[in-house]
N, C-alpha and C positions, 0 to 999 in steps of 0.2 A: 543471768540478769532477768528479774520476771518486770514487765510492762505493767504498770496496774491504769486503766482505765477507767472513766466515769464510769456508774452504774448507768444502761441504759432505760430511757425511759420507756415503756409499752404502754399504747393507748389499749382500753378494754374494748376487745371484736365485740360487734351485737351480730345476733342472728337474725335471719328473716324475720323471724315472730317477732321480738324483743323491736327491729326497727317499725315492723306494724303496727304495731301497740302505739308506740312513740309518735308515729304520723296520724294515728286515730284512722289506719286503713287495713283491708286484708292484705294474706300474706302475699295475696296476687301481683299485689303492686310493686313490693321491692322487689320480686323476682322478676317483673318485667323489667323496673330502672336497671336493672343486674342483666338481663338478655339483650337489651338496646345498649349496653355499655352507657348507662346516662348519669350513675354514679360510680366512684372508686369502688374495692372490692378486692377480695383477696382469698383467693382456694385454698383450704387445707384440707388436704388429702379429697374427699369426696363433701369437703362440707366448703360452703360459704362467707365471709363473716364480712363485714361495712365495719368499716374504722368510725367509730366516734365521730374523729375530724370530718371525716369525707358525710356522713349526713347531717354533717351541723354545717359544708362548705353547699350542700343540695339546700337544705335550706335557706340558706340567705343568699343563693343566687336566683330561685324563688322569690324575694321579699320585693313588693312592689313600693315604691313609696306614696303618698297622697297626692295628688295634685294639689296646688294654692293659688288660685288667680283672684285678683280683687273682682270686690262683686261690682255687678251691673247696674248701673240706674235702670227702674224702666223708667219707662216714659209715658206722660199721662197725656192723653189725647183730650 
């Protein structure tokens, strides 16, 4: 009896360069986020790769929103 399965889906690995590029930084930076453990990541063999997901979930935990407070009267002396 063969089991047939969904095809699984694979996100595309970026490499260091390719996420530096992507941030508008050198390759310094993701390999620091990658040494602080401060995004996902994933070893193969001797190389490194950042899921997709994992620096699109660094980015928008990064994202700040605006502040809106109504504005102030001044006050004329």
């Amino acid at each position: 009896m063969t089991v047939h399965r969904p095809p699984v889906e694979v996100e595309r690995p970026l490499t260091v360069a390719e996420v530096a590029e992507l941030l508008g930084t050198t390759k310094r930076f993701p390999r620091r986020l990658i040494a602080e453990q401060r995004i996902r990541f994933v070893r193969v063999g001797r190389h490194v790769r950042i899921p997709e997901s994992a620096l699109q979930a660094f980015i928008e935990a990064g994202v700040i929103e605006p502040v809106t407070s109504p504005r102030r009267r001044r006050r004329v002396a």
